[in-house]
C-alpha positions as CSV (number, residue, x, y, z in Angstrom):
1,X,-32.6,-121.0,-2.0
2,X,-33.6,-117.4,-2.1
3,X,-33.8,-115.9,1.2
4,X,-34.9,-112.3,1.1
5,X,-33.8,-109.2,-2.0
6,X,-30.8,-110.7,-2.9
7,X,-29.5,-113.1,-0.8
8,X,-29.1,-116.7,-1.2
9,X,-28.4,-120.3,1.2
10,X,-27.9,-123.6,-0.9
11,X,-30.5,-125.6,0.2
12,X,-28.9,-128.5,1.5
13,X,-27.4,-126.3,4.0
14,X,-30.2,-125.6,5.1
15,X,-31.0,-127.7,8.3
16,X,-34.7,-126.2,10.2
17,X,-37.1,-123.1,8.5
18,X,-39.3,-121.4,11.8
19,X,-41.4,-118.5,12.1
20,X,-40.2,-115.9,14.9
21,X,-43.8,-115.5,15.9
22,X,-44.1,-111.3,15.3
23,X,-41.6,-109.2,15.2
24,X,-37.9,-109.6,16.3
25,X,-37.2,-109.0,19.7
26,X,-41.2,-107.7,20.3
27,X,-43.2,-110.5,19.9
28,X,-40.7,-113.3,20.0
29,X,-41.1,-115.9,22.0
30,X,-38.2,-116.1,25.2
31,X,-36.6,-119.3,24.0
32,X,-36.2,-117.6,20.4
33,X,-35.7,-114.2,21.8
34,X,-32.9,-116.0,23.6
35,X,-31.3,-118.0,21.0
36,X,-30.9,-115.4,18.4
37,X,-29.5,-113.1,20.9
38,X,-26.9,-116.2,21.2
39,X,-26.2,-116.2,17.7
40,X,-25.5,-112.7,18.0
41,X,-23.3,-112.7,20.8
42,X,-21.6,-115.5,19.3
43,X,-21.2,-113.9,15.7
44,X,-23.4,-116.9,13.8
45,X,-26.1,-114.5,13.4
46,X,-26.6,-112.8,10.0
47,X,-29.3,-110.5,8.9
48,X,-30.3,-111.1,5.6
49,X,-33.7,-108.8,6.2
50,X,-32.4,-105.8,5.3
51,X,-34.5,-103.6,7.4
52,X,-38.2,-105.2,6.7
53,X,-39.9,-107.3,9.0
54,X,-38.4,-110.2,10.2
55,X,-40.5,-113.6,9.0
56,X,-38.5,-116.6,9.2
57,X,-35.4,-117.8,11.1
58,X,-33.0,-120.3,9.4
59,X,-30.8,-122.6,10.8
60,X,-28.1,-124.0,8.8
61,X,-25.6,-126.9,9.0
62,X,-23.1,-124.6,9.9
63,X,-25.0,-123.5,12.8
64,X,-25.7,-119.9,11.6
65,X,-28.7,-117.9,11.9
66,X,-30.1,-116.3,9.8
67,X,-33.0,-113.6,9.6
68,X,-35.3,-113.5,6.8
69,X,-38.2,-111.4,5.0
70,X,-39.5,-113.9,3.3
71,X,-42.2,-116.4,4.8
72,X,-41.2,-119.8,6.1
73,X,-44.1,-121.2,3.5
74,X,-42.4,-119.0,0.4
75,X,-39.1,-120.4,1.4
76,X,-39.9,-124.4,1.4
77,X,-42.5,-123.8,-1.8
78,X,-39.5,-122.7,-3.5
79,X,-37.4,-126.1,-3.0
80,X,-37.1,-128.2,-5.9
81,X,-35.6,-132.1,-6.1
82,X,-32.5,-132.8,-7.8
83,X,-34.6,-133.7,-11.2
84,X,-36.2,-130.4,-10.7
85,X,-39.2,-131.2,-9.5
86,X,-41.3,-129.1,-6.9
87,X,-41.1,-130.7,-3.3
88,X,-44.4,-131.2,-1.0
89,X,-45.4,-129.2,0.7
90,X,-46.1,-131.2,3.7
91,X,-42.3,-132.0,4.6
């Protein structure tokens, strides 16, 4: 799955897609606010927005974080079925 400009999570890692509602760290909500500051303590956070707004925070099986410029919406649109097929939308 493309992420962002360049970077890339196989999408059967990838475990929960979620809006950060606005902007990181202005806008967040606590609880999300909270957790990524977590990750980052932790070192299970990786920014893969290069500088642009922040639009989508994925969780992977691995239980890293990662940032995203790309809209939860473009993300799962992109996801295709092992016989290549386009997945629903409403997943």
């Amino acid at each position: 799955m493309l992420i962002g400009f360049g970077p890339r999570v196989p999408c059967e890692a990838v475990r929960v897609i979620l809006p950060p509602k606005g902007r990181i760290y202005a806008g967040t909500s606590a609880p999300r606010q909270r957790f990524i500051q977590r990750a980052e303590a932790e070192g299970r956070l990786v920014n893969a927005a290069h500088g642009r707004k922040v639009l989508s925070l994925i969780i992977t099986d691995s239980n890293q974080v990662v940032l995203s410029a790309v809209a939860p919406e473009t993300l799962w649109g992109g996801r295709r079925t092992k016989n290549g097929r386009r997945r629903s939308r409403s997943i």
